[in-house]
C-alpha positions as CSV (number, residue, x, y, z in Angstrom):
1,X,48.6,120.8,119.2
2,X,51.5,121.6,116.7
3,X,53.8,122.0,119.8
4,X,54.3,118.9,120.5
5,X,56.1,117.8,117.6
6,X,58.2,119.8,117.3
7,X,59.4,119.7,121.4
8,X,59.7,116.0,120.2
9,X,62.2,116.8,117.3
10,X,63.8,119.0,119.7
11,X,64.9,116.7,122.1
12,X,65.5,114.0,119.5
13,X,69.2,114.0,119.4
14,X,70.1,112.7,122.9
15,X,67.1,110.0,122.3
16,X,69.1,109.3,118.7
17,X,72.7,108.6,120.4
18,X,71.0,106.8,122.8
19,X,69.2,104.1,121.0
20,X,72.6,104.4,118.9
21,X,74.7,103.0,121.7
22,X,72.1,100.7,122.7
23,X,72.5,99.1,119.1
24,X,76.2,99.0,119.9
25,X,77.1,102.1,118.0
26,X,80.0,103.8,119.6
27,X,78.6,106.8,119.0
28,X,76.0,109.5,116.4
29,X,75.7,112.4,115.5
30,X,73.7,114.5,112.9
31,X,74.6,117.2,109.8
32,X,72.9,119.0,107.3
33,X,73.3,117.1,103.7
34,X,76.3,119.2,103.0
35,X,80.0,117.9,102.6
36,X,81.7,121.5,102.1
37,X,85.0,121.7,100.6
38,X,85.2,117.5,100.0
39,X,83.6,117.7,97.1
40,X,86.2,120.3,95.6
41,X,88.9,118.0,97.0
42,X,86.9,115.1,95.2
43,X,87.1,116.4,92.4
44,X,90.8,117.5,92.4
45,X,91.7,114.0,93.4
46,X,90.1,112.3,90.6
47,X,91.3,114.8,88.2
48,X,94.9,113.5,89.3
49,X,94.1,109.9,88.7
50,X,95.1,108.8,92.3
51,X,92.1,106.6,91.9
52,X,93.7,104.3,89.5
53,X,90.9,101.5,88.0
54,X,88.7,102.7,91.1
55,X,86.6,104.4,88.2
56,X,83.3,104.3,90.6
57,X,84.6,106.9,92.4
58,X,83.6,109.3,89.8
59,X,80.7,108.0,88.6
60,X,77.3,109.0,90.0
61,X,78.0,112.8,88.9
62,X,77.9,114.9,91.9
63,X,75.9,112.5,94.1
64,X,78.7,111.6,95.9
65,X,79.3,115.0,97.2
66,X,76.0,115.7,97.1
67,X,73.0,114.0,99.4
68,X,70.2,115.7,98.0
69,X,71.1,114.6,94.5
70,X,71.7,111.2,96.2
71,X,68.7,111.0,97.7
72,X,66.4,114.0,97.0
73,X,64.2,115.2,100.4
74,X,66.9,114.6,102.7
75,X,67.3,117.5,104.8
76,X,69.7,115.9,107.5
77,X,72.2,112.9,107.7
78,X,72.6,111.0,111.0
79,X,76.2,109.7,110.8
80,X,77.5,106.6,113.4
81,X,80.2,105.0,114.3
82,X,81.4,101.1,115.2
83,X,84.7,100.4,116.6
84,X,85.9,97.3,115.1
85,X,89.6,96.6,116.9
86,X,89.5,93.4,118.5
87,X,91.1,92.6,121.8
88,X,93.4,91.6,123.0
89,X,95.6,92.3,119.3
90,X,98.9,93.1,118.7
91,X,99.1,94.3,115.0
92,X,102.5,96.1,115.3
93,X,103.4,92.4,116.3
94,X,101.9,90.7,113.4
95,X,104.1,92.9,110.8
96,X,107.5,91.8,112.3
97,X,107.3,88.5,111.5
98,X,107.3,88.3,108.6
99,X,106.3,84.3,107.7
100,X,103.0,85.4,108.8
101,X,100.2,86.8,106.9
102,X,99.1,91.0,107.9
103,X,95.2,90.9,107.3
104,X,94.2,94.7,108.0
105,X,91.9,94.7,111.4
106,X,88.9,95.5,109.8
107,X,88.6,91.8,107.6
108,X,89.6,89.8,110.4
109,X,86.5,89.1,111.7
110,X,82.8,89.0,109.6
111,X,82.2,91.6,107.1
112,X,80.4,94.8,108.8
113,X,78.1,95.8,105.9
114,X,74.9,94.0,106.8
115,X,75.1,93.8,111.0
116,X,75.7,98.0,110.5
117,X,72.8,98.0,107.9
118,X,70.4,95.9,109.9
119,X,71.1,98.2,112.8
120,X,70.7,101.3,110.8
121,X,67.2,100.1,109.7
122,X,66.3,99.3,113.2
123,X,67.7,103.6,114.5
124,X,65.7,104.4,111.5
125,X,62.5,102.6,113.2
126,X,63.0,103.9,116.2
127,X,62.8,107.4,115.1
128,X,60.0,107.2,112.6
129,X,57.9,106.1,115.8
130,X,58.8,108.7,117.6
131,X,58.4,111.2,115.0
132,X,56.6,109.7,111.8
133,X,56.3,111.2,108.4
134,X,59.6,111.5,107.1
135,X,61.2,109.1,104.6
136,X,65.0,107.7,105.9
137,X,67.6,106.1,103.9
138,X,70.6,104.1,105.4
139,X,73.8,103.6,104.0
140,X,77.0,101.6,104.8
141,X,79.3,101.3,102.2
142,X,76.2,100.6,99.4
143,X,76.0,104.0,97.9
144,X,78.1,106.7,96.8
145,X,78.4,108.6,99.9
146,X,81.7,111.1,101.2
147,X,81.1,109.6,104.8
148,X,83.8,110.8,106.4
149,X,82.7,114.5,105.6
150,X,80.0,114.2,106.8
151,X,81.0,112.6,109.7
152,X,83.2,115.5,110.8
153,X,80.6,117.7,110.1
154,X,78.6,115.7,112.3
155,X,80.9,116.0,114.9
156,X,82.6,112.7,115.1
157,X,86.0,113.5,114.9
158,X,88.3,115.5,112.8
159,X,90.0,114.3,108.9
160,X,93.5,113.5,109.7
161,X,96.5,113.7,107.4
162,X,96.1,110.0,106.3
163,X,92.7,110.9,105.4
164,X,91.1,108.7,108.4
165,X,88.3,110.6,110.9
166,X,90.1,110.7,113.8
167,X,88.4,111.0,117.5
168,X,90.5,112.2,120.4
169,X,88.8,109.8,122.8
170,X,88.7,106.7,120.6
171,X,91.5,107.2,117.6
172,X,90.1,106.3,114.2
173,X,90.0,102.2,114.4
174,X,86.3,102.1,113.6
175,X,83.3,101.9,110.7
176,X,81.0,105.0,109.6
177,X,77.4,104.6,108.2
178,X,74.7,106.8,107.5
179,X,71.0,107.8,107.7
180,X,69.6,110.2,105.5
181,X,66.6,111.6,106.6
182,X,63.7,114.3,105.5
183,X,63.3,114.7,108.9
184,X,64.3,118.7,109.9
185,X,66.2,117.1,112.9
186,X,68.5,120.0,115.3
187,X,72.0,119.6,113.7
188,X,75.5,119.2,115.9
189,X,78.9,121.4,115.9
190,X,81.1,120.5,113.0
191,X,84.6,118.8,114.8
192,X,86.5,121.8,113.3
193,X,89.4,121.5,115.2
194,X,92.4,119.5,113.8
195,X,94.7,117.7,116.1
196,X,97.2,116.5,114.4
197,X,99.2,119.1,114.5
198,X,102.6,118.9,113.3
199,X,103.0,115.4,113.7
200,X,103.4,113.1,110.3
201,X,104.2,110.2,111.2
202,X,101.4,108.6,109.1
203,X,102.7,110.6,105.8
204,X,106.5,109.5,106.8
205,X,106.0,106.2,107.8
206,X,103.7,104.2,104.9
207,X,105.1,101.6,103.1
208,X,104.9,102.2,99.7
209,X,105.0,106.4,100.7
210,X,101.9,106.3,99.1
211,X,100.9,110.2,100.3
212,X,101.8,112.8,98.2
213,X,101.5,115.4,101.1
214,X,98.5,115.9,103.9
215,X,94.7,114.4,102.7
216,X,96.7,113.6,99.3
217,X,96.5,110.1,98.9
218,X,97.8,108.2,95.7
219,X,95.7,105.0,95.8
220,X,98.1,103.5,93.1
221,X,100.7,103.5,95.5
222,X,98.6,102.4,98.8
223,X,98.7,99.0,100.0
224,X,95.6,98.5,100.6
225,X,94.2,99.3,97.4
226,X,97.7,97.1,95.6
227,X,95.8,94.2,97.5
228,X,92.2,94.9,97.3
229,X,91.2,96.8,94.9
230,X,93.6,96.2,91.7
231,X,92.6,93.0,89.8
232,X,95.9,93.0,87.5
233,X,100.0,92.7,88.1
234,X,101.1,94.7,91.6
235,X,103.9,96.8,90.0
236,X,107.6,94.7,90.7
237,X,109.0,98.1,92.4
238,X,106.0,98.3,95.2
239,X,106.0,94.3,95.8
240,X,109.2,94.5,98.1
241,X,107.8,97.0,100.2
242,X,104.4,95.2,101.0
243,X,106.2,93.6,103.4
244,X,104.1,90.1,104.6
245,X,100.8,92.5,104.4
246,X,98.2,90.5,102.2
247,X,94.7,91.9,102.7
248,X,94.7,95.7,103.0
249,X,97.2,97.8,105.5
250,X,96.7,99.7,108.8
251,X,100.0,101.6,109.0
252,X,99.1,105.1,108.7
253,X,97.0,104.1,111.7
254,X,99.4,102.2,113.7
255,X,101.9,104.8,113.6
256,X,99.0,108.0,114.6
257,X,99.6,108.9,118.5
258,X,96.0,109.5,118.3
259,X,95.2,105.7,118.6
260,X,96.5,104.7,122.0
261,X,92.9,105.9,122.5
262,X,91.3,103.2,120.6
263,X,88.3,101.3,122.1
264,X,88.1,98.0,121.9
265,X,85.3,96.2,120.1
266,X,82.3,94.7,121.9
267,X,81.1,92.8,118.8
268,X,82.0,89.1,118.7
269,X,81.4,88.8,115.1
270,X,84.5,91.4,114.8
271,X,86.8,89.0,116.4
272,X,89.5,86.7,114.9
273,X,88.3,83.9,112.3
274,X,90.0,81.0,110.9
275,X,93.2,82.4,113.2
276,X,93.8,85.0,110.2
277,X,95.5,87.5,113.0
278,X,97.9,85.1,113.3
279,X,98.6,82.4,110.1
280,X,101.7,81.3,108.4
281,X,102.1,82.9,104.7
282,X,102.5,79.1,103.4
283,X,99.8,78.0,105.4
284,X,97.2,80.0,103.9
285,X,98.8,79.8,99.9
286,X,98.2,76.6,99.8
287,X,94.1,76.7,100.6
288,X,92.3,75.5,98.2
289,X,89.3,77.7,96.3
290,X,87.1,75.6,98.3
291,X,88.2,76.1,101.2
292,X,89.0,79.8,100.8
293,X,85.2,80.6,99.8
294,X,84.1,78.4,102.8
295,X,86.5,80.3,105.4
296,X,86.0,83.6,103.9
297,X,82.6,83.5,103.9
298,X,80.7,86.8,105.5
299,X,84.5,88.0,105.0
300,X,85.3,90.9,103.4
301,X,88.0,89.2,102.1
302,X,86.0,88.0,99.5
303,X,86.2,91.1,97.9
304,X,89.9,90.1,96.2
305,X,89.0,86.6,94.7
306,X,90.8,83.1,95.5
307,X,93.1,84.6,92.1
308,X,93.9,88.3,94.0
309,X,94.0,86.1,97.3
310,X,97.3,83.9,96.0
311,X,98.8,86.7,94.2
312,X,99.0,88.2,96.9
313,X,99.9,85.9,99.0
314,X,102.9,85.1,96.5
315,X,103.8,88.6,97.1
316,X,104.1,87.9,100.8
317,X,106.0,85.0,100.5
318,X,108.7,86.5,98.2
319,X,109.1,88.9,100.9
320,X,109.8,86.2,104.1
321,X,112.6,84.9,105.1
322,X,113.8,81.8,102.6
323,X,112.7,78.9,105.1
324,X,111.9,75.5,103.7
325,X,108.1,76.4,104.7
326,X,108.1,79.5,102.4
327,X,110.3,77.9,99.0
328,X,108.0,74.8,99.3
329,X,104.6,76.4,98.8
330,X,105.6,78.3,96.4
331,X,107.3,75.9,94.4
332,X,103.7,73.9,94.6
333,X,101.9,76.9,93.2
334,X,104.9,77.4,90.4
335,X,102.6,75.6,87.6
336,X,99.8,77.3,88.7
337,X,97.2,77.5,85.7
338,X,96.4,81.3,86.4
339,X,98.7,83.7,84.4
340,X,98.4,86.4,87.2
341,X,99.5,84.0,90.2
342,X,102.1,82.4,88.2
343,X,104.0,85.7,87.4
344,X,103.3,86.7,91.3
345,X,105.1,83.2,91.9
346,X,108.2,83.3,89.7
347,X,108.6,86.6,91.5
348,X,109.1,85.5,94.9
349,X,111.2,82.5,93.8
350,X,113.4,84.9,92.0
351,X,113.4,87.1,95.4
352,X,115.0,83.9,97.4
353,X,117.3,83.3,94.6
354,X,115.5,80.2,92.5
């Protein structure tokens, strides 16, 4: 009578990436609640400052590294994938001109949190029915979780140089989430092997050389947390080398070899909104709040404000070409009443010479 069970755990893997796919993962697989030598890098990282005002990052005390501090019982951690890249896109295209706006991929379409969440829930369901009596916990992005450890320790791809997991079949264009589980499921291979090689093109290529060697990112200096994640001034010396990018950066993934592999999303709601893969700079500064919380909404471009939203804009602008376009919107936004975009402003007018 006891046999059964555990014949059913077993086989429960292949049953697990199955369901997966059929909830449009891209792909699963499961580790024990370990995160090895991240957490030492963690640590290291934080101790450097790299993190800038990200304070959250070490917060929590070691339950970021740690899932059984996290959640206590879990004995495994089913980790999935998404591709998000939608198709056809030409990103490499969108940086060149440089009167549009660079959204990074991931924000072009609806934000990912609750379709991955809601899907999580529903793998979770699936596999307390086939094997009940176990407690599961799913995460995307809502906890304090090292998910790419443990996805490469759950064997979906390897930790590249720019600190992205990497899969040779499908590049690194895609979203991780979670299931932690007391369920004493069979684990997979670690992706041990690193394919990167000697290649650095990532490391060489970023705008604002934002890497201070391989897996050493300093956030202060990354475009994507400059846009993002800082609330105050962008620093005048990184400003000309954001280029027209105004909602996070995907260079150090445009540049890997790695992602002529990349699968093309199935998910509609990952697709263009509001034409933000391809809108003028000027266009998109003058929105109003109104209409910025009504096209942004599900977006996680809500995360930088209508305030971090202009300045960054502004940014952009002071960085195109001086067309009558470009010098008129930001002439209309000179006055503006926020402190923060008017300084961002009297930048780029100084940048075309006014």
């Amino acid at each position: 009578m006891t046999a059964k069970p555990t014949t059913v755990i077993e086989n429960l893997p292949e049953s697990i990436r199955s369901w997966a796919r059929e909830l449009g993962f891209s792909d699963a697989g499961i580790t024990l609640p370990d995160t090895g030598i991240h957490g030492e890098r963690l640590k290291s990282w934080l101790a450097k400052g790299y993190h800038g005002e990200m304070t959250y990052m070490g917060d929590h005390g070691d339950k970021r590294y740690t899932p059984t501090s996290l959640v206590p019982g879990t004995l495994r951690v089913i980790s999935v994938r998404l591709d998000y890249l939608a198709s056809p896109d030409s990103p490499k295209e969108a940086l060149t001109n440089r009167e549009k706006a660079y959204v990074t991929r991931y924000a072009l379409g609806r934000d990912y949190h609750k379709l991955m969440r809601k899907r999580l829930a529903t793998l979770a369901k699936r596999i307390d029915e086939a094997v009940s009596g176990h407690d599961y916990r799913a995460f995307v992005d809502s906890a304090p979780v090292l998910e790419r450890a443990l996805a490469q320790r759950a064997g979906l791809g390897w930790i590249g140089k720019n600190n992205m997991v990497i899969h040779p079949k499908a590049g690194s264009f895609f979203f991780l989430g979670e299931i932690f589980t007391s369920a004493p499921l069979p684990v997979d291979e670690p992706f041990e092997a690193d394919h990167c090689g000697s290649c650095s093109a990532c490391l060489d290529l970023c705008p604002t050389d934002a890497f201070k060697g391989p897996h050493l990112l300093d956030a202060r200096r990354c475009i994507s947390y400059l846009t993002i994640e800082l609330k105050g001034s962008i620093p005048e010396e990184l400003r000309p080398l954001m280029g027209n990018r105004v909602f996070g950066c995907d260079d150090c993934q445009l540049v890997c070899p790695w992602n002529k592999f990349s699968k093309p999303t199935r998910e509609p709601d990952f697709q263009p909104r509001h034409g933000l893969n391809n809108s003028e700079l000027a266009e998109l500064f003058m929105w109003t709040e109104e209409q910025f919380l009504k096209r942004t909404e599900g977006s996680a471009i809500r995360r930088t404000g209508y305030e971090g939203w202009l300045r960054n804009l502004a940014v952009g602008l002071g960085n195109a070409p001086s067309t009558i376009p470009v010098i008129e919107a930001l002439k209309k936004r000179a006055d503006y009443p926020s402190d923060l975009v008017r300084e961002h402003v009297q930048w780029a007018l100084r940048q075309h010479g006014l």
